[in-house]
N, C-alpha and C positions, 0 to 999 in steps of 0.2 A: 572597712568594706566600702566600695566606693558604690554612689549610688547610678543604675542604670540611667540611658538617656531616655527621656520620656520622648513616646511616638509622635507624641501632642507638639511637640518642639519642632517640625518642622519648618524653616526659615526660607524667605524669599531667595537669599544667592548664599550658596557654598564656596569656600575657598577650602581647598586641601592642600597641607602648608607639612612639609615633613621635616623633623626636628633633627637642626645639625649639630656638630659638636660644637660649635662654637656660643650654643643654646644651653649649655648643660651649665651645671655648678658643681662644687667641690662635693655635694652629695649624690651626684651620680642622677639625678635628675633636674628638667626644665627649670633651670633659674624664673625667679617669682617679678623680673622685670621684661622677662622675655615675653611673656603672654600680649601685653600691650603692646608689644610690635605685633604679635598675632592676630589682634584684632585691626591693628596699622593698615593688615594687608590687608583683611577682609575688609575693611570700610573702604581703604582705596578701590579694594573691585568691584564694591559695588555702585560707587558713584563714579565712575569709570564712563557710562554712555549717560551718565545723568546729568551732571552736570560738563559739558565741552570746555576743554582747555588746551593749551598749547604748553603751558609751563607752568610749575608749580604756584607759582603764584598767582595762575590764571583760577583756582579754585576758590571762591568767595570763602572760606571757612576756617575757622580755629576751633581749635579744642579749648572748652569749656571746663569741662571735668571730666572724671573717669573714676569706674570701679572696677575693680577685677574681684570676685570668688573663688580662691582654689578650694576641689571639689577632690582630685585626686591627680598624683603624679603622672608626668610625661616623660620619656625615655627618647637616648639616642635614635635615631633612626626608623621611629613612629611615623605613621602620617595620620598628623591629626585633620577633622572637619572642623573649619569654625563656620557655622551657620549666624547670620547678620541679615539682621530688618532693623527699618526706621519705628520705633514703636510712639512715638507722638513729638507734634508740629506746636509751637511757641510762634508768639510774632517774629522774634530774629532770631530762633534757637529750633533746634532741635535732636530726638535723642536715637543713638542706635543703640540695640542691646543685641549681648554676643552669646552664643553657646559654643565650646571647643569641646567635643568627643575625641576620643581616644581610636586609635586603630582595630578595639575590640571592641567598639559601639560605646564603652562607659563613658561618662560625663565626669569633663577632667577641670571645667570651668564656667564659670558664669559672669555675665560684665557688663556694664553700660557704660554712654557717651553721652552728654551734650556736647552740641556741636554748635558755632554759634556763626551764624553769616555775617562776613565780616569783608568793609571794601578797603584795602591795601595801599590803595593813592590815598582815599580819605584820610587813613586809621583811623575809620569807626564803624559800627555795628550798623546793618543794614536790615530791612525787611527779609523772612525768607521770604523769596519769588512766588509770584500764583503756579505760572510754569512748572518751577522746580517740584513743587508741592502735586500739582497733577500726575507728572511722571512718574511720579513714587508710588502713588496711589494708583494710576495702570499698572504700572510694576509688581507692585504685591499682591492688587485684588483685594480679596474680602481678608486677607491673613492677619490675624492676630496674633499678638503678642504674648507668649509666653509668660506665666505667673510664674515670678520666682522669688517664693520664699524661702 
């Protein structure tokens, strides 16, 4: 039984991301590495007007780490929601965490990020920005971060 999406889980930006075949696995649902591009997209869209770039390499950032939770199966040609917020700020780090619903509202995933600011000519780790930190924080408002035990 897979469990509903809690109402309380509302997230700052939604990506709606609809699963191709080339997502599936030999058991006829979402392969268990595909998610992490799922969340790929979602974090790209949301730092999308937040931080300005012109080319990938223009984004101060590397992946730090990552979890993903499967919660319940995805299917060919679902569209699932992944809802993404920045749930807390480090000196040169910081983390998103993911919720992916399913096309009948259930929660199909659960996931987090550190993310760690990083300068590309230097290669090395850098302050996150006061700027970038304010943005985030107009951006989301008062929204909190979902408990996910």
């Amino acid at each position: 039984m897979s469990e509903p999406s809690p109402a309380s889980a509302a997230f700052p930006l939604y990506s709606e991301i609809t699963v191709r075949f080339r997502d599936m696995d030999a058991l006829g649902h979402v392969n268990n590495a595909v998610y992490f591009t799922y969340m790929e997209v979602a974090r790209t869209d949301y730092l999308h007007d937040l931080l300005p770039r012109r080319e990938p390499l223009d984004l101060p950032i590397i992946l730090g780490d990552i979890y993903c939770r499967f919660i319940s199966p995805a299917y060919f040609g679902e569209t699932l929601r992944v809802g993404v917020g920045i749930s807390r700020f480090g000196n040169k780090s910081f983390d998103f965490v993911y919720q992916i619903d399913g096309g009948d509202g259930r929660l199909v995933a659960r996931g987090h990020s550190t993310m760690v600011m990083y300068d590309y000519d230097k290669q090395q780790t850098i302050p996150v920005p006061p700027d970038f930190r304010e943005k985030v924080l107009a951006f989301q408002g008062d929204w909190q971060p979902p408990s996910f035990d």
